[in-house]
N, C-alpha and C positions, 0 to 999 in steps of 0.2 A: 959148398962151392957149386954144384949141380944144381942147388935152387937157387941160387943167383943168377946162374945163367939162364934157366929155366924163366925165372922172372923176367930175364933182358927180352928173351926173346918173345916173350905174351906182350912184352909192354908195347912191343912196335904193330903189334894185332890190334891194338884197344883203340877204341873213337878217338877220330880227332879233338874233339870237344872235352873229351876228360882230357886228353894229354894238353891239352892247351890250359887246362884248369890246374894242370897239374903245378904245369910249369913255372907258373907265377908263385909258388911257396920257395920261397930259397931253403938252403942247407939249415941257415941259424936264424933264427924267429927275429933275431934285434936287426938284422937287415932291409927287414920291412919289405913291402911289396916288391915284385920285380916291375917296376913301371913298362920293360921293351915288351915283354910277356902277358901285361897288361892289357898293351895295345894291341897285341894282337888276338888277343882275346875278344877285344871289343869289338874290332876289325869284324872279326871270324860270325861276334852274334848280330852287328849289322847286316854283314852277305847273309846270312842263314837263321832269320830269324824265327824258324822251325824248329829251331834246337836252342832257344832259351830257354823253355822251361826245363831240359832236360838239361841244361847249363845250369839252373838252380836246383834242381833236384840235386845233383850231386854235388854242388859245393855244401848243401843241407847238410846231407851227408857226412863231408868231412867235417862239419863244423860241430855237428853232434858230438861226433866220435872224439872231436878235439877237447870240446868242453866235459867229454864226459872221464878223459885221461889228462884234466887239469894243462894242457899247452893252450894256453891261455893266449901265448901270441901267435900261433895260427888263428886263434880267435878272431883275435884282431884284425890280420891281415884279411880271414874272407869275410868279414864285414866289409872292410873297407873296398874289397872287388866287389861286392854285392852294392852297395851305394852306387858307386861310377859304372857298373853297368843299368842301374835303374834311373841315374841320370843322363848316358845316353841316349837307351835304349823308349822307343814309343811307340811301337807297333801293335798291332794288334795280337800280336799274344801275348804281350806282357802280362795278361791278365794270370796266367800259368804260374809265372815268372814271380809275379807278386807274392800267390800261396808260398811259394816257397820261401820266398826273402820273410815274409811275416810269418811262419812257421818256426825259422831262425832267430826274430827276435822275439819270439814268443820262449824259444827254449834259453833266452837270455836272459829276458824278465824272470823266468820262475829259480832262476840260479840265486843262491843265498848272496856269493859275490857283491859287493856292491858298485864295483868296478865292471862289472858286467849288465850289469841293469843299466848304470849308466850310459855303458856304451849301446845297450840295447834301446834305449830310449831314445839315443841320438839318433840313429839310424832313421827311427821310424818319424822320427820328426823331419829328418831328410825325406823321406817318403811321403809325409803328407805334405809338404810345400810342393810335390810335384805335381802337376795340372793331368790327367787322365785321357786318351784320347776318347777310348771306350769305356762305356759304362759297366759294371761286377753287378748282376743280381745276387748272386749268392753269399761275398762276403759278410763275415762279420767280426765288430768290436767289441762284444762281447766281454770277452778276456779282456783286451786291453783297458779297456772301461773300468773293469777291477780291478785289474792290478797297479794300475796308474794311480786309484784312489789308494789303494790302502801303501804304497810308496809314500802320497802326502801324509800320512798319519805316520809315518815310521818314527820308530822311538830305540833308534839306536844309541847305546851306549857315549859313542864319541861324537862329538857335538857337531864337528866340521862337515864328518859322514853323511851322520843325521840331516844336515841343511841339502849336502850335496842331494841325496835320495830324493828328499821331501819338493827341490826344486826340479829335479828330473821328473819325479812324478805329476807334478802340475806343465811342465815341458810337454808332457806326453797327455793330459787332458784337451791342453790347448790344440795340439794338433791332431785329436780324432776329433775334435769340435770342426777344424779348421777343414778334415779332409770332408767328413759328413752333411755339415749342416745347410751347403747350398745344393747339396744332389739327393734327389728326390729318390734314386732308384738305390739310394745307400739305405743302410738301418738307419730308421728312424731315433736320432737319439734325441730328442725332447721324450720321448717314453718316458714316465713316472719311472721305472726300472733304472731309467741311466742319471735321469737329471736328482734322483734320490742318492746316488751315489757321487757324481759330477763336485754338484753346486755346496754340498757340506763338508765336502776335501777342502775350497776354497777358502771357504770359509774362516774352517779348521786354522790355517795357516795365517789369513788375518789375523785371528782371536789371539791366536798364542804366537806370533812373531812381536804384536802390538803389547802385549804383554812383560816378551821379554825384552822391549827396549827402554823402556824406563830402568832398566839394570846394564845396560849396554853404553860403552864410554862415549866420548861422546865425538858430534862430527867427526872436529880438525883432526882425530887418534886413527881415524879408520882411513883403510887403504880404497884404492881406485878398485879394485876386486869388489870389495865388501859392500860396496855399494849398494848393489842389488843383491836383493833378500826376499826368501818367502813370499813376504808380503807384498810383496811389490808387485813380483811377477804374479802372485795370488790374482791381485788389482785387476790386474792389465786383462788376464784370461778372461774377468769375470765381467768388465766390461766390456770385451770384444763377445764372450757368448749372448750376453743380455740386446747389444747391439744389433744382434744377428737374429735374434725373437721374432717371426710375426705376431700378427693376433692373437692367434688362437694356441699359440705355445706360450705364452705371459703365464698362465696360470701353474704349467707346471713346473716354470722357472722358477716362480713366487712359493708354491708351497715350502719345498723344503728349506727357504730361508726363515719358514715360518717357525715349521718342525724345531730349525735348530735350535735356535733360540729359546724356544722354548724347551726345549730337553738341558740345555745349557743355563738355562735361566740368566740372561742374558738379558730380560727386561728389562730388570728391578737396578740396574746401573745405567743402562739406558743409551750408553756412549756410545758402546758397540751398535747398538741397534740404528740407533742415527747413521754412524755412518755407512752401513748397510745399505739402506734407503736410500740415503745419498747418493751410494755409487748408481743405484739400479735405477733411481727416477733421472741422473743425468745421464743413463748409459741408452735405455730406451726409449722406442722413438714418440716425437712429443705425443700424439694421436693416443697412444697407448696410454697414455700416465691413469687415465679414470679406472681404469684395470688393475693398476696397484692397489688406488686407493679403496676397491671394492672389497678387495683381498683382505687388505687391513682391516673394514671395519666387517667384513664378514669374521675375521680372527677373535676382535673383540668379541662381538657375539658370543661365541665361542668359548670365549675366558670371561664371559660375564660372574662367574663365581669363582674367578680366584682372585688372592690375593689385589687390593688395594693399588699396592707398589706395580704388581703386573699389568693393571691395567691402566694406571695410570702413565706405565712408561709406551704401550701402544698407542694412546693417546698422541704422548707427547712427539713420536715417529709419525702418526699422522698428518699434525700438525706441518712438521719440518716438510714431509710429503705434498702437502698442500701448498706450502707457500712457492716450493719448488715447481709445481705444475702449473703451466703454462695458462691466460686467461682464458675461463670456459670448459677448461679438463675434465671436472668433477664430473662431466658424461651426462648422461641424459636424465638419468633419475639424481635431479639434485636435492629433493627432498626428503629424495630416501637416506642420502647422508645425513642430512640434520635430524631427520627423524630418527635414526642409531643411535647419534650422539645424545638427543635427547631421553630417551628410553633410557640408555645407561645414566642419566642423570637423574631419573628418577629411582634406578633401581639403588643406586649409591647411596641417597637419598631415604628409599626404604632401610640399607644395610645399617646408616647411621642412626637410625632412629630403633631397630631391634636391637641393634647390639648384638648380630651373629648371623651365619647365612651359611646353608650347606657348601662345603668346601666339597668339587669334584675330585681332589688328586687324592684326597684320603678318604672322604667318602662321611667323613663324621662333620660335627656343628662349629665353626672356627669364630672364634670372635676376633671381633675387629677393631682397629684402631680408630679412634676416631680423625686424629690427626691425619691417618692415611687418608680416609674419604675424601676430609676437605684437599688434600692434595688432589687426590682423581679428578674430583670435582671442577676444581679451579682451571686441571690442563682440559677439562673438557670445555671448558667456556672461554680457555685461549685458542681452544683449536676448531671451536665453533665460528670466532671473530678470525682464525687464517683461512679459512674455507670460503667465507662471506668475500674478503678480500681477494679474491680470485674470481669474483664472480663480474659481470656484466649489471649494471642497476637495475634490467629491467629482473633479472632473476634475485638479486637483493632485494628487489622489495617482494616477491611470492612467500623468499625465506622470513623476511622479517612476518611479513602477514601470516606463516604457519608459525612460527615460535608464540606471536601473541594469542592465535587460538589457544596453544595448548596448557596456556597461562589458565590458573582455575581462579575464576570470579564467579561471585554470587549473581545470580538473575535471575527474575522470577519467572522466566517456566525452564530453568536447569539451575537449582540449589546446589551449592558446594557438598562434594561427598566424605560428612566428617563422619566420626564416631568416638567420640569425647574426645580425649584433651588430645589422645595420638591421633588423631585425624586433622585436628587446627593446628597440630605443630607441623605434621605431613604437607598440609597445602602449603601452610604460611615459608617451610625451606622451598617447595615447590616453586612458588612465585618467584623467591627470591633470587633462585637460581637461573630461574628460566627469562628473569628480566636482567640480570647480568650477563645472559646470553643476549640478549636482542639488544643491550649498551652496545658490547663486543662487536653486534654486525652492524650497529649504526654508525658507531666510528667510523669517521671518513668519509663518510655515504655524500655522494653530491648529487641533485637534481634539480634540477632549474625548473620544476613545475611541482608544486606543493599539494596539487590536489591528486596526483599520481601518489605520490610520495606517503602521504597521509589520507589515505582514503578515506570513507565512514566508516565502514567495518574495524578497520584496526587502529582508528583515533576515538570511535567509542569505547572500548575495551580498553584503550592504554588508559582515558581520560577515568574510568570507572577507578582504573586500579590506582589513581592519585589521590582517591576519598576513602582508602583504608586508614585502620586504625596503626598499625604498622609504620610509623616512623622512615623506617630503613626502605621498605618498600615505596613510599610518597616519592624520596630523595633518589631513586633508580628512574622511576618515573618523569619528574624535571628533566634527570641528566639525560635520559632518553630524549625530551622534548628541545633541550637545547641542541644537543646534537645533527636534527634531524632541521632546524630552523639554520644554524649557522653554517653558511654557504659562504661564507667571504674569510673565515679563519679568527675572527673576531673574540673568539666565548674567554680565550687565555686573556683577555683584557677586562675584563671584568669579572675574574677570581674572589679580588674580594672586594667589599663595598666600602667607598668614600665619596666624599662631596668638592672634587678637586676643583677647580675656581676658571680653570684653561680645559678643554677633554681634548683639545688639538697634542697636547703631548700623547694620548693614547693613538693617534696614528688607527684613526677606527678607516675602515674600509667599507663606506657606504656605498650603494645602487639604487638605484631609480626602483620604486615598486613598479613591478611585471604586470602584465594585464589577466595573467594566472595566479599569482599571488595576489592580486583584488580581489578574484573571484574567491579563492581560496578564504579570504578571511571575512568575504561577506557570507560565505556559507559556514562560518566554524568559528568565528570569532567570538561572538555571546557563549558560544559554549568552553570556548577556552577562557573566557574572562570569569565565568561561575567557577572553572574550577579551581584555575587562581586564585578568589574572592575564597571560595570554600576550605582551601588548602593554609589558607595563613589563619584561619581560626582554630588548626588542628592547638590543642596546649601542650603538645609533646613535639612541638619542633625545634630543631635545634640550629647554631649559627650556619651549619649546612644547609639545610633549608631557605634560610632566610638569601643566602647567597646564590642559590639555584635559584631563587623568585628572583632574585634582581637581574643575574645576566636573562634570565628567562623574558623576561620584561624588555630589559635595554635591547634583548636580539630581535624582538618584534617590532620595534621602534627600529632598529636599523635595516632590517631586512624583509619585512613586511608593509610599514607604515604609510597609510597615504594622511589628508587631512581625517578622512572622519574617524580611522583608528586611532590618529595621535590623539583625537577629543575622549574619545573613551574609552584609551589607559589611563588619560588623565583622570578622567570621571572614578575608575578603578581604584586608582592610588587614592585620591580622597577620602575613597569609603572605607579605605584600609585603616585612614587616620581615623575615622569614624568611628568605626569599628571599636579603635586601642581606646579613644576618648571616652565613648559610651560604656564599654566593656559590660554588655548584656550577656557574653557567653562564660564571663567570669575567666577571662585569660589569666595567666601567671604574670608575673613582673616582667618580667624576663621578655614573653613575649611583647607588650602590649609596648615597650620601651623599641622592641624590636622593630616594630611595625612604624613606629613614627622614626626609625632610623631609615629603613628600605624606602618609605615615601618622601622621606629628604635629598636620598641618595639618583632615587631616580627622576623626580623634580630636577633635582641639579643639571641630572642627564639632557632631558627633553629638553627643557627649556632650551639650553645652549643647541641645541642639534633645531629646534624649531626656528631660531638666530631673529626673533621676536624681545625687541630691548627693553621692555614694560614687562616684560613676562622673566626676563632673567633675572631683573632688579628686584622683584616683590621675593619670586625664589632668593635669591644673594640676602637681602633682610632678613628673612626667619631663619636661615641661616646664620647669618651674622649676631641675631639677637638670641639664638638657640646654644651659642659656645658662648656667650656671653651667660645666661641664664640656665640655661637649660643643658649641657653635655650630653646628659643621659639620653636625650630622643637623637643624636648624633651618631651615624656609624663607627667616629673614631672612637666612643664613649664605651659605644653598648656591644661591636664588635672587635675589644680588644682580650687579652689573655685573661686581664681583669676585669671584667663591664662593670662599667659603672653605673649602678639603677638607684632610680628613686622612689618612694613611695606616695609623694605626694601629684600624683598625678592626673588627681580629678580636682586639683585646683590649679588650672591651668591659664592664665592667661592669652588672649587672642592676638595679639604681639608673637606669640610662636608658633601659632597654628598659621597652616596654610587654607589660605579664606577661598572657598569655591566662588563666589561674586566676584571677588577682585581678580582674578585667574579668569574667569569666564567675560569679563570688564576686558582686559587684556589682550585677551586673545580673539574676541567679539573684534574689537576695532581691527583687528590685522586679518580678516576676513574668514574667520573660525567660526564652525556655527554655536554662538553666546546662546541660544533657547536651550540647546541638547547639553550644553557644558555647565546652564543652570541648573539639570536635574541631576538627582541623586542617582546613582549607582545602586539597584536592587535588583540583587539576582533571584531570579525562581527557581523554586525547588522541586525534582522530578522525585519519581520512585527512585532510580538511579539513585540519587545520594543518600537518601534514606537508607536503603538495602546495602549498600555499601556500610554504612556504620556498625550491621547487627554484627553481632557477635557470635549467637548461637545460630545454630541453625532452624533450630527450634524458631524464635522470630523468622528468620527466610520464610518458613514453609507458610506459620502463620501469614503471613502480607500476604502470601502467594494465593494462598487459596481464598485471603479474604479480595483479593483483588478479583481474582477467577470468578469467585458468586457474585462479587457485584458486575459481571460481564458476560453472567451464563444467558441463554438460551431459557433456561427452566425457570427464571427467576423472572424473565420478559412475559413467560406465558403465566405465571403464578401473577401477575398483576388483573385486577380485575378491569375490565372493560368499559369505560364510559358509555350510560345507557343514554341512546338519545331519545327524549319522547316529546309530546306535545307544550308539556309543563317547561320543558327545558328551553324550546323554542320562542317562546314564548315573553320567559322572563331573558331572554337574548336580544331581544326586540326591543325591550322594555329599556336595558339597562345599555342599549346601542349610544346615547348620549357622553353618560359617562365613561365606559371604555375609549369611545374619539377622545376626550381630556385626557385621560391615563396615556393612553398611545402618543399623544403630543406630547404631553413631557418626560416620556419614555423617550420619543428620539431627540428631545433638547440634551437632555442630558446623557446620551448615543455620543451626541456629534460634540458637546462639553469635555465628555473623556477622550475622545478620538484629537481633540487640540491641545489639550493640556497636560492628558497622560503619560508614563515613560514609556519606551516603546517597546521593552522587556516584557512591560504590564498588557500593552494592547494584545503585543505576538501572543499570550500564554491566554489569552481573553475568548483570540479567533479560534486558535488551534480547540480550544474545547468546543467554543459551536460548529467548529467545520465536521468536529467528531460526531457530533451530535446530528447533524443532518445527514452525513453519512448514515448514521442507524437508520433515521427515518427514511433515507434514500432505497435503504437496504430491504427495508418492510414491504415499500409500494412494487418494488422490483418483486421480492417474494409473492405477492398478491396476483401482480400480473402475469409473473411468470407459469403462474399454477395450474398444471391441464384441466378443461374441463371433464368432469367423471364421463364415463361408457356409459350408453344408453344399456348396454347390456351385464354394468358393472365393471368390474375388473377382468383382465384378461388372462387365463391361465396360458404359462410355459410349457415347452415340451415336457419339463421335467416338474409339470406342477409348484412353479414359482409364481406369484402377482409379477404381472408386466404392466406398467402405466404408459399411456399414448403420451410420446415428447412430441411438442412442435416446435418446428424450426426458428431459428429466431427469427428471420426477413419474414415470417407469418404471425409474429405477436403482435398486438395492436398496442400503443403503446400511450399512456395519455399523454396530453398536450405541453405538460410542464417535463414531460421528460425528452422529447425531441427536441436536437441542436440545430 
């Protein structure tokens, strides 16, 4: 009795502020807060905002001593005063105020309870919606950071628990994100420290919510609660953190998605990984996307030696990433992307052809599937053409011009690098791959100026790579060519080859030739028409082939042609028929039946497209007299499931041949030039096509170096010197008569071939003698350019080197045939 009154009477000594703290606890826990006791509480720490934090300190206090003697609803109750004093209150000591409340729910979180974490989590989620007036150096989330993570992971027993925790703990991610990451003067949490523990919570709860819903009933069974799950709220966090990324925190937002996945092995399904990507490339801001995708291929890299399946599936998140990023994304080094992509194309490439590659996770020789490769393979050549697709044309054409460098062709002064038969099968997937990549970036490519489009540089290489022996390789090449030629949507109309009698049903989409596609094919056309010519004599082509020559053909004719091109694809096609008729390179059946199909089929073409009624009728005849007599030189004949070939085909009647006179007749009167449509079609032959055929390398090196001695230096001065002397001068004199005859009908028959020759034969005529003057141009220049010697000899250097006297060029004299 004595200490009870004892006690009454110390209680009326004790601070206002504890007794006002006091007050708000009722007798019995389930009564809840006393709300009058409340307000005056709140009252008390408005007037006297000096005695907040010693307002929190002691509710600390009690609330320790509560949870630590299990009254769990005191608990609750100075929670819930700790909230409604931290949402009135906003002065400047709050800062006090705070330690304490978050000391509180710090002694909440580490309680086993799960009823208490929750409530502890609520609180502080209350707490970070609150806006701060003053800035805390010294706080930190440290704690919370970890304890919020390892909540998402919990693995309690009871399943409803388990959601409850797992969603409080991502509750409580989101809102140290939320309170932290616009205030500078807070802990930095993009630190690798936090976003390593952060972003694989979320993760976590994706991975394994998405998992267990293919087991979970379904919609219409679930209630309005259950709606929201893990996953979801996972979602939301994980795009509002990403959202919230500048620059230079992207990377360490990115790694540990990288991490997980990989620890989870999370590739090789691939599903997860996609959607990952997904969220993060539409969560952050567009500017930002080429930082992903640096990430990604810097990963590859990275897993260059694992599994197949692994890298095929970051490929394939590449990919999805790229098409997602905005036009231009891909950042500044856009060739460095291609250039990754291709490197692992080659190294794939090596792994397929060893049959084994050091495997990093275990450290020994892992052999490999073949079947994997070509998977990697293939998503590396789709995700090479979604990268291309995102790009701007004028950066589509740099990419396609570095893929076709890295294409290995023979040439003689850089020989293919073989070493027996693993080296020719090394190039030959090399090629393959890497022109299935540059199909992939042509797709779709538009440009309305072809001399951009196909420069020299990368239409001599593509054009080389059409004179291999390689079959597969020839038919990559076409489709490349077709591609990069149809600009109006056209090439699906001429799939496959017929001699339809109307072409108005194909609904062709013609244009006016450009005054850049003039130019274009007066500088490139004889060279695309040899390689055409050269390509249909391959004996290993097949009806693919023969269908890539003909849209290849009819897209020049639509989107190229003016009159003097339409003369000399026709000249072309004739010589094809020529060609099959003579059969000098000993063609197969097969082909040679071919080739007078494709010259019916596009005869058909032109003609109707040139709308010249003398030139459709002679075509419609051979025609008409060809399914009469002949089928087999017919594309429905020769390119049907079963071709029909014959073998009597060097007894041919000229009733079925198409007649270059009557064609040149024809089209002579409708103002075509009949001279150029009378002559044959013969193309010249460079090194180029030669060196394309060899096989070994052995031949390369041979031509090379016999070309190199016939163009040395050493072999110029190993020629003996013409002696002039008196005798010589003499019988010069003598013999001045008959050289004037020689020299006259030296230029009759100059100016005989200059009118009557073809003009393939003139060009290939000049080019050798302009070469040739050039040397000698190059001789008299060397002569004159040469200083005269030192009266004193040569002139030593400081450091005892010969120094010869240069004179300027404005001080050379220069003879008379050499100034303009």
């Amino acid at each position: 009795m004595e200490a009870a009154s004892v006690c009454g009477c110390c209680g009326a000594l004790r601070p206002r502020y504890k007794r006002l703290v006091d007050n708000i606890f009722p007798e019995d826990p389930e009564d809840g807060l006393v709300k009058t006791n409340m307000e005056k509480l709140t009252f008390y720490a408005l007037s006297a905002p000096e005695k907040l934090d010693r307002i929190g300190a002691y509710l600390s206090e009690k609330l320790i001593r509560d949870v630590s003697r299990h009254r769990y609803g005191y608990v609750c109750i100075a929670m819930e005063a700790l909230d409604q004093l931290l949402m009135a209150c906003h002065c400047q000591s709050i800062n006090l105020f705070v330690e304490s409340f978050l000391k509180m729910v710090a002694k909440l979180l580490e309680s086993e309870k799960p009823d208490l974490q929750i409530l502890g989590t609520n609180s502080f989620v209350k707490f970070a919606n609150i806006e701060e007036d003053t800035p805390s150096y010294h706080r930190s989330y440290d704690f919370f950071v970890s304890r919020f993570s390892e909540m998402c992971h919990s693995s309690h027993d009871d399943m409803d628990i388990r959601t409850k925790i797992r969603m409080s703990g991502i509750k409580g991610l989101q809102g140290v994100v939320r309170k932290t990451v616009n205030d500078e003067l807070q802990a930095n949490i993009w630190d690798p420290q936090h976003m390593d523990k952060i972003v694989p919570s979320l993760l976590f709860n994706l991975q394994h919510v998405e998992e267990a819903e293919s087991r979970s009933p379904s919609p219409l069974q679930t209630t309005e609660k259950e709606k929201e799950n893990p996953a979801e709220l996972a979602e939301r966090c994980l795009r509002e953190l990403l959202g919230r990324a500048a620059y230079g925190n992207i990377k360490n937002a990115i790694k540990p998605v990288l991490i997980h996945l990989d620890n989870h092995s999370l590739w090789e399904p691939k599903t997860f990984a996609i959607r990952c990507f997904k969220i993060i490339m539409y969560s952050i801001q567009p500017q930002h996307s080429h930082l992903v995708i640096q990430q990604l291929l810097s990963h590859l890299d990275a897993n260059s030696k694992s599994a197949a399946t692994v890298r095929a599936g970051i490929v394939e998140v590449l990919s999805e990433a790229a098409i997602i990023a905005a036009s231009g994304s891909v950042g500044p080094t856009v060739l460095e992307v291609f250039n990754t992509l291709l490197r692992q194309l080659r190294l794939s490439i090596d792994y397929a052809l060893t049959g084994s590659y050091d495997c990093i996770i275990t450290g020994g020789t892992k052999i490999i599937k073949e079947h994997e490769e070509r998977m990697f393979q293939e998503a590396v050549i789709k995700t090479t053409g979604s990268f291309a697709s995102t790009l701007p044309t004028y950066q589509r054409s740099e990419v396609m011009l570095f893929i076709m460098s890295k294409v290995p062709l023979p040439s003689l002064h850089h020989p293919l690098d073989m070493a027996g038969k693993a080296g020719e099968n090394r190039n030959r997937l090399t090629q393959i791959m890497l022109l299935k990549s540059l199909l992939q970036v042509s797709t779709g490519f538009q440009c309305s100026n072809m001399l951009t489009a196909l420069p020299s540089s990368f239409l001599d290489r593509l054009l080389s790579a059409a004179l291999m022996e390689d079959p597969e390789i020839r038919l990559f090449v076409l489709q490349i060519l077709i591609s990069f030629i149809d600009r109006q949507g056209n090439k699906h109309k001429f799939q496959t080859i017929s001699t339809i009698s109307d072409i108005s049903i194909l609904m062709l989409k013609v244009d006016k030739c450009s005054r850049q596609d003039t130019v274009f094919m007066k500088k490139h056309s004889q060279q695309l028409y040899r390689h055409i010519y050269l390509t249909c004599k391959e004996e290993n082509n097949s009806r693919a082939h023969y269908e890539a020559l003909y849209a290849l053909l009819a897209l020049i004719s639509i989107e190229l042609a003016n009159e003097e091109v339409v003369v000399d694809l026709i000249r072309l096609v004739l010589a094809m028929q020529e060609l099959a008729q003579v059969n000098e390179d000993n063609l197969p059946l097969y082909g040679r039946c071919a080739l007078y199909a494709l010259g019916a089929a596009y005869l058909n073409l032109i003609s109707q497209l040139t709308t010249v009624p003398a030139f459709v009728q002679h075509i419609h005849e051979v025609i008409d007299m060809r399914q009469k007599e002949a089928p087999y030189m017919l594309p429905e004949g020769v390119f049907a499931e079963k071709p029909r070939l014959s073998r009597n085909l060097d007894r041919l009647g000229p009733e079925i041949l198409f007649r270059q006179s009557k064609i040149s007749e024809v089209l002579g009167g409708s103002g075509y030039n009949s001279d150029r449509l009378s002559t044959p079609y013969i193309p010249q032959l460079t090194d180029e096509d030669r060196l394309s055929k060899r096989k070994s390398i052995g031949e390369t090196i041979s031509l090379q170096v016999e070309v190199e001695s016939r163009n040395s230096p050493e072999r110029e001065e190993r020629a003996p010197a013409e002696e002039i002397t008196y005798e010589t001068l003499k019988k010069a004199i003598v013999d001045s008569v008959a050289v004037e005859e020689q020299e006259r009908e030296r230029r009759r028959q100059v100016v005989e071939k200059f009118q009557k020759a073809p003009f393939e034969e003139i060009a290939a005529h000049c080019g050798a003698r302009a070469t040739l003057l050039q040397s000698k141009l190059n001789q008299i220049f060397e002569i004159t350019i040469r200083p005269p010697p030192s009266p004193s000899g040569t002139i030593t250097a400081a450091y005892g080197q010969p120094q010869s006297h240069s004179i300027p060029v404005y001080e050379m004299k220069f003879p008379d045939l050499c100034v303009y």
